[in-house]
VOTI-545894 format. One record per residue (C-alpha): residue number from 0; x, y, z. Coordinates in Angstrom, 1 decimal. Each point is the difference from the previous one (the first is absolute). Layout:
BEGIN
NODE  drenmar    east   north      up
NODE      NUM       X       Y       Z
...
***
This chain:
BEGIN
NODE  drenmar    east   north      up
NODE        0    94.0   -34.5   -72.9
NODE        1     0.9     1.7     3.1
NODE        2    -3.3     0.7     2.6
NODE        3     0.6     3.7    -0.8
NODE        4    -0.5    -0.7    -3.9
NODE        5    -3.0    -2.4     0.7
NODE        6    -1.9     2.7     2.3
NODE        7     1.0     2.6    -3.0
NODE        8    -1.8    -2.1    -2.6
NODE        9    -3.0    -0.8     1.8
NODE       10    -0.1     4.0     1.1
NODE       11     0.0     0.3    -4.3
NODE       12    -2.4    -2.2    -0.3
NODE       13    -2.3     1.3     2.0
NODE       14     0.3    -1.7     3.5
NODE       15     1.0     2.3     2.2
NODE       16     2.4    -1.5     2.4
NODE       17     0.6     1.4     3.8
NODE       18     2.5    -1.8     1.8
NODE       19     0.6    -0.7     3.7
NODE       20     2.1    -1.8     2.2
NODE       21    -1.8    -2.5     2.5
NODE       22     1.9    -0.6     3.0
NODE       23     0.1    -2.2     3.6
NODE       24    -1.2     3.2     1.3
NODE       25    -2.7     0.5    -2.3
NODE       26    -1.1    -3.7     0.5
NODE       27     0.0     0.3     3.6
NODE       28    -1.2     3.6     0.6
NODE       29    -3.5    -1.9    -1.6
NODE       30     0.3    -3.4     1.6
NODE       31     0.7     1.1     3.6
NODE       32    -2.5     2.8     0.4
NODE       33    -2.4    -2.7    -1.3
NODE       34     0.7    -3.1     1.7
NODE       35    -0.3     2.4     3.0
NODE       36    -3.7     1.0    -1.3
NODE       37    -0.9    -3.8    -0.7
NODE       38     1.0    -0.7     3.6
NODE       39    -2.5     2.7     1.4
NODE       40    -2.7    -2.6    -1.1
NODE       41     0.6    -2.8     2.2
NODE       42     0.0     2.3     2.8
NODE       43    -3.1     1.1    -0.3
NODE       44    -1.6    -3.0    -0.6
NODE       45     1.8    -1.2     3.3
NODE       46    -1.1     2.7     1.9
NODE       47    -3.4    -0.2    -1.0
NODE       48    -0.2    -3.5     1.0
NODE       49     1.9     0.8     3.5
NODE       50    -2.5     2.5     0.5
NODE       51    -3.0    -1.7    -0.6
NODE       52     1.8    -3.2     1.6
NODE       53    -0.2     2.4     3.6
NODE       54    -4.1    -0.3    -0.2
NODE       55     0.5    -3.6     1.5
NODE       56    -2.5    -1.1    -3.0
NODE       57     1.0    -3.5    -2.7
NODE       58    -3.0     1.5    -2.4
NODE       59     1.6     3.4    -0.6
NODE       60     3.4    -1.3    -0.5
NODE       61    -1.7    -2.4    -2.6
NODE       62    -1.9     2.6    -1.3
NODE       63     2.9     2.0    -0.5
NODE       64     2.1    -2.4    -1.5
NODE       65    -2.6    -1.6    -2.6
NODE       66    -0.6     4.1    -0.8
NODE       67     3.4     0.6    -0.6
NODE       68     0.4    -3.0    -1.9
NODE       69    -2.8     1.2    -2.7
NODE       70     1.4     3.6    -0.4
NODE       71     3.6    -1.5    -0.6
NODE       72    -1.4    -1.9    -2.7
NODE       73    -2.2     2.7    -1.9
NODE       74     3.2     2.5     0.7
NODE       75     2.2    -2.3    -1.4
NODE       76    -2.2    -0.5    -3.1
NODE       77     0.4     3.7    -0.7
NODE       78     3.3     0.5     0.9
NODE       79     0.6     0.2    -3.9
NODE       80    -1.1     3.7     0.2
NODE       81     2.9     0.7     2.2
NODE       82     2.4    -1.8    -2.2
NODE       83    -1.5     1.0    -3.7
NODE       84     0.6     3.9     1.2
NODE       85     3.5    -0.5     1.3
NODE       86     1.1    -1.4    -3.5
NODE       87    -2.0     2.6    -2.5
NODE       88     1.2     3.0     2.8
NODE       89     3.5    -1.5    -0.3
NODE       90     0.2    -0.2    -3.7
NODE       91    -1.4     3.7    -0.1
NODE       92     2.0     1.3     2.4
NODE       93     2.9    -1.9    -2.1
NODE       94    -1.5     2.3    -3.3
NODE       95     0.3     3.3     2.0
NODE       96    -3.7    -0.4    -0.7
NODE       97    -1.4     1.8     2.8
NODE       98    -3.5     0.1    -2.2
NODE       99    -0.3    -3.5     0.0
NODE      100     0.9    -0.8     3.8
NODE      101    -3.1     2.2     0.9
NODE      102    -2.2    -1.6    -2.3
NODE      103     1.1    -3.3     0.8
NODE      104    -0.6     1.0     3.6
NODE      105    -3.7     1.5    -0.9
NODE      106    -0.7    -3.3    -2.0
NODE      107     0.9    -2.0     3.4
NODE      108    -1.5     1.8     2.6
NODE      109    -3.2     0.2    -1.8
NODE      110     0.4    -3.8    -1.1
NODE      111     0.8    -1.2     3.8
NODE      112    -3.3     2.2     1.1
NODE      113    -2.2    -1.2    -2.4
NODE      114     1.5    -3.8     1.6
NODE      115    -0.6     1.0     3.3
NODE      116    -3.8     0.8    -0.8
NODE      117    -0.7    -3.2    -1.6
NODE      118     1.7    -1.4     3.0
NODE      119    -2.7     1.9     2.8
NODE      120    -2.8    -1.2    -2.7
NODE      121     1.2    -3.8    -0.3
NODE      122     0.6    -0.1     4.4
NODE      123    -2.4    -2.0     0.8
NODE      124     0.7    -2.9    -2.4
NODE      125     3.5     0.5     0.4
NODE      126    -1.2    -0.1     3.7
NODE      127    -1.9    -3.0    -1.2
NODE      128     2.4    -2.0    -1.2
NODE      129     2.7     0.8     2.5
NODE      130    -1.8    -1.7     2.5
NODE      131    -1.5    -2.8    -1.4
NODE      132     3.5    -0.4    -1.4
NODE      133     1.5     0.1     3.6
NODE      134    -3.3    -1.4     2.0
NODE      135     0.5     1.4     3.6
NODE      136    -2.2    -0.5     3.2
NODE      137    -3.0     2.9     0.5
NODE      138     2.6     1.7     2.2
NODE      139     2.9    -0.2    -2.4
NODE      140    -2.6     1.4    -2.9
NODE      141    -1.6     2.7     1.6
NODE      142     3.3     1.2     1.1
NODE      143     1.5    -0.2    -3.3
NODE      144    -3.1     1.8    -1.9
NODE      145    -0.1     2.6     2.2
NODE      146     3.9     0.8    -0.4
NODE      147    -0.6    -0.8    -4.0
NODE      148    -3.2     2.5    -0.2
NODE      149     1.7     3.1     1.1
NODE      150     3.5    -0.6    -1.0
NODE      151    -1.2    -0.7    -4.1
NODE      152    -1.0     3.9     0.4
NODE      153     3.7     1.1    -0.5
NODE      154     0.1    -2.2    -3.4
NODE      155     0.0     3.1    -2.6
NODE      156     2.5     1.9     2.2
NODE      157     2.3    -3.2     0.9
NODE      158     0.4    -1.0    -4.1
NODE      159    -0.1     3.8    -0.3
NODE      160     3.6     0.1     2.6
NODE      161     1.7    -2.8    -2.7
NODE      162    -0.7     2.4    -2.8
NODE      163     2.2     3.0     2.4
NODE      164     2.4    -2.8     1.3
NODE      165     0.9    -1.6    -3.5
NODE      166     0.0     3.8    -1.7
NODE      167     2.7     1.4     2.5
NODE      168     2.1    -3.4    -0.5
NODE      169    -0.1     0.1    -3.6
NODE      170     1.6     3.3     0.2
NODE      171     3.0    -1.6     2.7
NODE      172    -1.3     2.0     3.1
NODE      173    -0.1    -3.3     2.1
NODE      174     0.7     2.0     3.3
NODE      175    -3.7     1.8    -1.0
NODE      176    -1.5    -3.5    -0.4
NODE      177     1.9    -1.5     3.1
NODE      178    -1.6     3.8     2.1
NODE      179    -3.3    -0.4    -1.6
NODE      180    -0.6    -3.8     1.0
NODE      181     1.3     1.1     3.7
NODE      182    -2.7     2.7     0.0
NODE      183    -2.6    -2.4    -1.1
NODE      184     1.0    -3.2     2.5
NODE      185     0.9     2.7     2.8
NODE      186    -3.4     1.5     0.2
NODE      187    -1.3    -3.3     0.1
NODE      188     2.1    -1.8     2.5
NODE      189    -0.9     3.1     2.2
NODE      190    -3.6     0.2    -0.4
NODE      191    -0.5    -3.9     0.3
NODE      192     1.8     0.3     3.6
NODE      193    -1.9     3.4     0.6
NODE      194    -3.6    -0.9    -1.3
NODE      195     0.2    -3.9     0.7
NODE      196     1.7    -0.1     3.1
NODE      197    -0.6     2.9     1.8
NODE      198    -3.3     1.2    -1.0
NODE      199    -0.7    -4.0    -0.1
NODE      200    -1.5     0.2    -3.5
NODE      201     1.4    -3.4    -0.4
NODE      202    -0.1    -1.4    -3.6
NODE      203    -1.8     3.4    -0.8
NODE      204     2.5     2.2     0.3
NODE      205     2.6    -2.3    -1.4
NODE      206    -2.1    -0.3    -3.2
NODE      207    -0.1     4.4     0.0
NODE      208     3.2     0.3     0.4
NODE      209     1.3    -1.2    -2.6
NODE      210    -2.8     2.1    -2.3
NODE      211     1.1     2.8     1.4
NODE      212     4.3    -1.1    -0.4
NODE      213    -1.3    -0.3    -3.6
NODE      214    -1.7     3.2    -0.5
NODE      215     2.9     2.1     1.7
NODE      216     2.6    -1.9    -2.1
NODE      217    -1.8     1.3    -2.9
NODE      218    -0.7     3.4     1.0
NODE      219     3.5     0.2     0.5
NODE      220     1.3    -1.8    -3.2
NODE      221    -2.4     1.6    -2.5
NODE      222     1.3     3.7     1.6
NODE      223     3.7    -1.0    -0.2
NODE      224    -0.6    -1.1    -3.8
NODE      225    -2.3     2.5    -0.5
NODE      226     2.0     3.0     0.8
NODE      227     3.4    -2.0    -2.0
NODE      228    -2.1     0.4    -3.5
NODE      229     1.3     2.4    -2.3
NODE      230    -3.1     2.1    -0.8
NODE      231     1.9     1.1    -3.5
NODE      232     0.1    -3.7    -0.7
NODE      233    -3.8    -0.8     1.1
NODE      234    -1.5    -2.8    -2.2
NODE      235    -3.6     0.8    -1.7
NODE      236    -2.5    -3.0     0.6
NODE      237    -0.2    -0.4    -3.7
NODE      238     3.7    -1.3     0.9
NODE      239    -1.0    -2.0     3.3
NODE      240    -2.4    -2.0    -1.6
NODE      241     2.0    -0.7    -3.5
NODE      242    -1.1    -3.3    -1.1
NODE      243     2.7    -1.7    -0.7
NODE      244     1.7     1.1     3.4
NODE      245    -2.6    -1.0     2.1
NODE      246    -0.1    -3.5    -1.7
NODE      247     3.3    -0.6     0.7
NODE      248    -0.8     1.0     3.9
NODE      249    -3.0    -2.2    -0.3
NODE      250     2.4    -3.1    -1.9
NODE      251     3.0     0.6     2.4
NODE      252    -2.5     0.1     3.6
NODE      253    -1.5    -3.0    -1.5
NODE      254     3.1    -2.2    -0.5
NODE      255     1.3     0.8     3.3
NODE      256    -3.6    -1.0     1.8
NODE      257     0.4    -3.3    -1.7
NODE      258     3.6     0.1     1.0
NODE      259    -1.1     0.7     3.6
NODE      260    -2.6    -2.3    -0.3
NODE      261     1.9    -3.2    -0.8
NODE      262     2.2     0.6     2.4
NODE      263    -2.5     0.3     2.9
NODE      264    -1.7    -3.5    -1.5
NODE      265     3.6    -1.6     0.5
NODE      266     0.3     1.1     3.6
NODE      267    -3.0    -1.2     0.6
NODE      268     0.6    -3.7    -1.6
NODE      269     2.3    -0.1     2.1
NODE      270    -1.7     0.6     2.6
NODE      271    -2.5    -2.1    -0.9
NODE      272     2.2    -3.0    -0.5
NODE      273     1.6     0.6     3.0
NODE      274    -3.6    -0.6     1.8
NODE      275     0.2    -3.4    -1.4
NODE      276     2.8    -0.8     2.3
NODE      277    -1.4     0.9     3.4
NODE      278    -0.2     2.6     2.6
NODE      279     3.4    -0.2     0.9
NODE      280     1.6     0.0    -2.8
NODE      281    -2.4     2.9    -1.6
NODE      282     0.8     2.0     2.9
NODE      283     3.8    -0.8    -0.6
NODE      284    -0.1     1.4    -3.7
NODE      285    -1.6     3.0     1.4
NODE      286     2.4     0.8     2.3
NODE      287     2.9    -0.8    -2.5
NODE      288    -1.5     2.1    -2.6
NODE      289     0.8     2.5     1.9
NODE      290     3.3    -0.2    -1.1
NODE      291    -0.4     0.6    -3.8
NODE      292    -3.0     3.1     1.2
NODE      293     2.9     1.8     2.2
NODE      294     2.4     0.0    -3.6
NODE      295    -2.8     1.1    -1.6
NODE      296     0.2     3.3     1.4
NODE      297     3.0     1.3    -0.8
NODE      298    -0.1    -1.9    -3.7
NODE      299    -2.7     2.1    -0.7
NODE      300     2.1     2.6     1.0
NODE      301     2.4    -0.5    -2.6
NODE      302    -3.0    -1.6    -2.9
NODE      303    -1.4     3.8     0.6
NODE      304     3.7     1.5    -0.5
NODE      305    -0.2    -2.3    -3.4
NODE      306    -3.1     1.2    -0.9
NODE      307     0.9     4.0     0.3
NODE      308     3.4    -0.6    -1.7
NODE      309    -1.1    -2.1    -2.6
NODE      310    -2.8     2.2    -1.1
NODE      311     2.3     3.1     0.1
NODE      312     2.3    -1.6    -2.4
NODE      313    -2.5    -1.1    -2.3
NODE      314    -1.5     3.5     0.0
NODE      315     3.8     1.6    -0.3
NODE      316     0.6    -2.8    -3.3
NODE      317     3.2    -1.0     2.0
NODE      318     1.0    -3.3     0.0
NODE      319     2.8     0.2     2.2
NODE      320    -1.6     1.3     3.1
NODE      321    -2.8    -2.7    -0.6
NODE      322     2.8    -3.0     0.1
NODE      323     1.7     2.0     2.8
NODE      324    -3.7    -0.5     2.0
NODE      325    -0.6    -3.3    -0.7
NODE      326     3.8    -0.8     1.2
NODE      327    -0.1     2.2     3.2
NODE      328    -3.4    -1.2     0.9
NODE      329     0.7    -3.8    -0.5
NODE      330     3.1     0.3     1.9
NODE      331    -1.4     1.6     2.9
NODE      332    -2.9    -2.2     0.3
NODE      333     2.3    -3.1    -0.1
NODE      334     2.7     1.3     2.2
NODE      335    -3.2     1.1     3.0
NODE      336    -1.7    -3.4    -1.1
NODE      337     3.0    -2.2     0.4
NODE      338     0.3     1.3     3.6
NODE      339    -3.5    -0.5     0.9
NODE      340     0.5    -3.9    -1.3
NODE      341     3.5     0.0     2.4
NODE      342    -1.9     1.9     2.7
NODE      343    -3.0    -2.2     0.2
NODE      344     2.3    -3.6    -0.8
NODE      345     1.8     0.8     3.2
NODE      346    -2.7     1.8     2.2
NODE      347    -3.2    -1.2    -1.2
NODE      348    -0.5    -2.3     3.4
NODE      349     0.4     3.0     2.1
NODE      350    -2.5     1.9    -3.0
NODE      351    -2.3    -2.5     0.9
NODE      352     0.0    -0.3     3.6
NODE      353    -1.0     3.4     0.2
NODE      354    -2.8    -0.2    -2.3
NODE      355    -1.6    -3.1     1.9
NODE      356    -0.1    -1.9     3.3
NODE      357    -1.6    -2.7    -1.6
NODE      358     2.7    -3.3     0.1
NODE      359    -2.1    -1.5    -2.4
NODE      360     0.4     2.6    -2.5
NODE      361     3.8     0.9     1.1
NODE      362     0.6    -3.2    -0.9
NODE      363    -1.6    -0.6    -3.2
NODE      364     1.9     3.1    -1.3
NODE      365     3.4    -1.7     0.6
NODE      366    -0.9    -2.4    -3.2
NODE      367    -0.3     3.4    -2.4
NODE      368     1.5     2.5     1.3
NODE      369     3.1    -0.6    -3.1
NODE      370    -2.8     0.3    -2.4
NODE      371    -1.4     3.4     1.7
NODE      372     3.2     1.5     0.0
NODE      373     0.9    -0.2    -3.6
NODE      374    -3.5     1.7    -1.3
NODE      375     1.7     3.7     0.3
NODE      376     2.6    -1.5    -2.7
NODE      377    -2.2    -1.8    -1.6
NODE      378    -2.3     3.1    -0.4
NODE      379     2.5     2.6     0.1
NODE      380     0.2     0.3    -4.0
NODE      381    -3.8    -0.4    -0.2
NODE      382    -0.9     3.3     2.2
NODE      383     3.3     2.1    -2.2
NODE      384    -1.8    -0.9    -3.4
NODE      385    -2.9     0.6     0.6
NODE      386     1.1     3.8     1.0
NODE      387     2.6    -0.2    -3.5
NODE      388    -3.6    -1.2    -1.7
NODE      389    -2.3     2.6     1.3
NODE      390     1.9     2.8    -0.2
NODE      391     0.6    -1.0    -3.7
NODE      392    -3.8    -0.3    -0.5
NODE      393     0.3    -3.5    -1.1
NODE      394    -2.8    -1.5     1.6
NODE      395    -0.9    -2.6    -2.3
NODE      396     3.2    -1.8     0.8
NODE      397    -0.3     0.3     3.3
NODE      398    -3.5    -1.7     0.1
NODE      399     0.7    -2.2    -2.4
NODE      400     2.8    -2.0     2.0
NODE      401    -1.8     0.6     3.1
NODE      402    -2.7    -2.4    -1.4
NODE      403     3.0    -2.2    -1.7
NODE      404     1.4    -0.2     3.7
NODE      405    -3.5    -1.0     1.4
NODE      406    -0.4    -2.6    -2.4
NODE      407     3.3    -1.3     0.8
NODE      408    -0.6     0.4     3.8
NODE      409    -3.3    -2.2    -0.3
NODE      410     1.6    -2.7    -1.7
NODE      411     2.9     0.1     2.9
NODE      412    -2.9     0.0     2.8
NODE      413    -1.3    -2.8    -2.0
NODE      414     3.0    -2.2    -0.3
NODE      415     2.2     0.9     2.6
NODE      416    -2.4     0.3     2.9
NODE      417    -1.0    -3.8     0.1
NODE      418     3.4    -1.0    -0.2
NODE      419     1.8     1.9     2.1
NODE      420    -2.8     1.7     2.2
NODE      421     0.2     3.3     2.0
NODE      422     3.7     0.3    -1.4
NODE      423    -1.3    -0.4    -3.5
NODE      424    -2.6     2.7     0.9
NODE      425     3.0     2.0     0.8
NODE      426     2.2    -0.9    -2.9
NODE      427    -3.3     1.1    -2.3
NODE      428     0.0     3.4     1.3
NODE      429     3.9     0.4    -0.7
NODE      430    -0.2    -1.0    -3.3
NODE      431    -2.9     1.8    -0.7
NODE      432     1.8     3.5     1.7
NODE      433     3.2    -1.0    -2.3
NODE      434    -2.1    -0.4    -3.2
NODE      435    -1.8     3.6     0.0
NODE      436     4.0     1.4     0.6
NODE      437     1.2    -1.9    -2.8
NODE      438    -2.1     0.4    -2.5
NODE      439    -0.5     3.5     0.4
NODE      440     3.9     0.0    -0.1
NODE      441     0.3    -1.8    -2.9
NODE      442    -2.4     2.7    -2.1
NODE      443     1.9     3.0     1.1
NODE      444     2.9     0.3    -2.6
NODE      445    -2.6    -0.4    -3.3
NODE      446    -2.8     2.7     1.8
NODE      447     2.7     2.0     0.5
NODE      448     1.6    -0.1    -3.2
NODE      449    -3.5     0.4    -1.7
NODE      450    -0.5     3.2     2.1
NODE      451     3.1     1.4     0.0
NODE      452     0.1     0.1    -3.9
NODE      453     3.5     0.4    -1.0
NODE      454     2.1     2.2    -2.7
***
């Protein structure tokens, strides 16, 4: 039966069909703008730590750091609301159900500020924990609670901002999402030199400047969106809060916390194990790790490319553009990944020398730098299906061979590591990044066949 003939009969049969064409251009106009975004991150959290690094003071640059540290965990943990929107939007925006994409955008905002509430509630054991976790000096901890205290206040508006962010990416607009996270690091970066340098608020004015990026990023996103809504299309709140749809926000944010979750325990194992092997070498998988978190950024790119094009087809009930994603997205992320692995196998010294003075550690990273620079190929099909995965909505899946691929990567650290030390360690974390891409890969054809009900 010809495709023509196939989209006929399921048209009959009551699944409406809307076919699109997914192209390089379409993968890229989402993957650039993003990995651009992605990249505005890092340099705010280096220009935060060069300006706090002018005040002459160890204690505020630990304070910083051990600060920074706690917010990227909880922020991770709820990154979920960013991705859960970007597949239901997609899948709307696939339907031509402009209904739907507002309510699923109502549903998240209000779910991210609820979040950030319980977030400003629970501070001080978060607070709590975060430093007993890390144990600083008196300096380091005062530091660090003082930045903590007054940044946690931007909490509802900062889960809020992933609510906008993942709403205007679900719809494709990634040069909106790559503006709107320019806005928010911008003000930041500006008021951190502004109010901690200049007015020599120190840590102070670090910590309100980002509250106040936050709060502007959202002022400005919620407008944008606002003002985008089709009024004739408004959804009542009897439709916001339809049961069923919220519990599949609710089962969807959860399976990508425990998603998010796992996948923070295994960087820190690693971590962790590393420890075991001394300061040098510790430092020396720091430094190379580097390697696999500079890939990162522009896979992510592409997994959120995946995610929007993925759920569009599976709102538009059109295979063809859904295998055309998966395809386009898998190839890019190879072909950038496999020059990442060639760029770091022949430069990685020179990488490395810039990153560090110390011999010791220069040295050490000689032994695994191979092992540092095959982690973007190793991960590569990883960060692509978990876009293909979440943009589809299947969540279970995705969490359920996350834990499959922690309980494989344990047994590796347990094995491999005595045997083979610090390149075992390494070898562990390979395999573990291959695993999650495989057997996500492995699931895509039968989901996909099961959603995509044929004629």
């Amino acid at each position: 039966m010809t495709e023509a003939l196939a989209d006929a009969a399921r048209s009959a049969a009551g699944q409406v069909v809307r076919p699109f064409s997914v192209t390089h251009r379409m993968v890229l106009a989402i993957a650039v703008p993003m990995t651009l975004a992605y990249l505005t991150t890092p340099l705010l959290g280096i220009v935060d730590m060069a300006v706090i690094g002018q005040l002459g003071q160890a204690e505020l640059i630990g304070g910083l750091a051990i600060g920074a540290i706690i917010f990227d965990v909880v922020y991770t943990t709820f990154n979920f609301l960013r991705a859960s929107t970007t597949g239901l939007v997609a899948q709307a925006f696939g339907r031509d159900d402009a209904r739907e994409e507002q309510a699923v955008f109502w549903r998240s905002m209000l779910t991210g500020l609820i979040c950030g509430f319980a977030l400003l509630i629970l501070s001080p054991m978060i607070l709590l924990v975060g430093m007993w976790l890390m144990a600083p000096g008196p300096g380091v901890a005062e530091a660090a609670r003082t930045y903590f205290t007054i940044r946690i206040l931007s909490a509802p508006v900062g889960l809020a901002n992933y609510s906008v962010l993942g709403f205007v990416l679900g719809r494709g607009e990634a040069i909106t999402g790559l503006l709107l996270q320019m806005l928010i690091n911008g003000v930041n970066i500006s008021l951190s030199i502004w109010l901690g340098l200049i007015l020599e608020w120190g840590i102070v004015g670090v910590a309100w400047a980002t509250v106040v990026g936050e709060f502007v990023g959202l002022v400005a996103g919620f407008t944008y969106v606002w003002l985008r809504f089709d009024r004739a299309k408004a959804p009542s709140w009897r439709t916001i809060a339809d049961l069923p749809s919220v519990m599949k926000l609710m089962a969807l944010n959860r399976d990508i916390m425990i998603r998010s979750l796992a996948l923070l325990i295994a960087f820190a194992l690693f971590v962790r194990q590393g420890a075991q092997f001394g300061a040098v070498t510790l430092a020396a998988n720091a430094v190379l790790m580097n390697f696999f978190m500079v890939a990162g950024y522009y896979l992510d790119g592409f997994a959120t490319a995946a995610e929007q094009l993925a759920g569009r087809a599976v709102g538009a009930n059109y295979r063809p553009a859904f295998d055309r994603a998966v395809t386009l997205s898998t190839i890019w992320g190879f072909g950038l990944a496999a020059l990442t692995t060639a760029f770091f196998l022949l430069f990685g010294t020179n990488v490395v020398e810039l990153m560090t003075t110390a011999q010791d550690v220069r040295a050490a990273t000689e032994d695994y730098l191979v092992w540092a620079s095959f982690t973007a190929l190793a991960g590569v099909l990883a960060f692509t299906m978990d876009g293909v995965f979440i943009g589809a909505t299947w969540s279970r899946d995705m969490r359920n061979m996350m834990l499959l691929s922690i309980i494989i990567y344990v047994a590796c650290l347990w094995t491999l590591t005595p045997l083979f030390g610090n390149h075992g360690l390494w070898i562990s974390l390979l395999i573990f990044l291959g695993i999650r891409g495989i057997s996500l890969y492995l699931l895509v054809g039968t989901r996909a066949n099961a959603t995509f009900q044929s004629s």
